[in-house]
N, C-alpha and C positions, 0 to 999 in steps of 0.2 A: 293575615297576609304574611308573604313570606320577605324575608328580607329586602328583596330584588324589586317589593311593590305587588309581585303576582298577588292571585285570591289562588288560595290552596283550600282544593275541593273535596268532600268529604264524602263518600256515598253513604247513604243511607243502610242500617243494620237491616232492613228489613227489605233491600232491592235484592232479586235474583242474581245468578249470574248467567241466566239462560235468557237475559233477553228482559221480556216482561214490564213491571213497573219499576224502572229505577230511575230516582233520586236523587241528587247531590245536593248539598249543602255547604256554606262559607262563611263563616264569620267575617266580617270587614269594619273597617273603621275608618268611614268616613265622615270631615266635615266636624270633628270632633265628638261623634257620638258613633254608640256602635250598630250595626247592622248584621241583618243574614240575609244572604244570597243564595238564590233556591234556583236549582234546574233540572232539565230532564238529560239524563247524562247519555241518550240514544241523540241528543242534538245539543252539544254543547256548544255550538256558536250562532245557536237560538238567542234572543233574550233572556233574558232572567227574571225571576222576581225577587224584590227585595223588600223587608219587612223590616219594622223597627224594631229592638231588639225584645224588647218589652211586648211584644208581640207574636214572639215565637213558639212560646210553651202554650199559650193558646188557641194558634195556629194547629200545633203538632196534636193536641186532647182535642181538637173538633175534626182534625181526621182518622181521630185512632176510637174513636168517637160514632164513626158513621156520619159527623155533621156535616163533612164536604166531601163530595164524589164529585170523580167524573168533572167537564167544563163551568158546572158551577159555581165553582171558587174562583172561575178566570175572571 
């Protein structure tokens, strides 16, 4: 977070800049514990998702992975 409270968004190394599949991610801290916040940065005032933070690097290796395509992760 940034000072002010915002979530400072991060795009993904691996989104284009033509469009395509991109990404953003957040580190956040809430509730006293920490979180990642995930969006599609083509609709950033979509919802989000938010995963525990212990859950991110296995998130990231089951889709770099082939384990989640496409809506089945939704």
């Amino acid at each position: 977070m940034t000072p002010n409270g915002s979530v400072r968004w991060i795009k993904s190394s691996y989104s284009s800049q033509e469009g395509g599949n991109c990404l953003e991610w957040a580190p956040t801290y809430a509730q006293g514990h920490s979180t990642v916040a995930i969006r599609d940065s083509k609709n950033p005032h979509a919802p989000s998702l938010t995963l525990e933070a212990s859950a991110w690097s296995p998130f990231v290796y089951a889709i770099k992975n082939g384990g989640l395509s496409g809506t089945e992760a939704l």
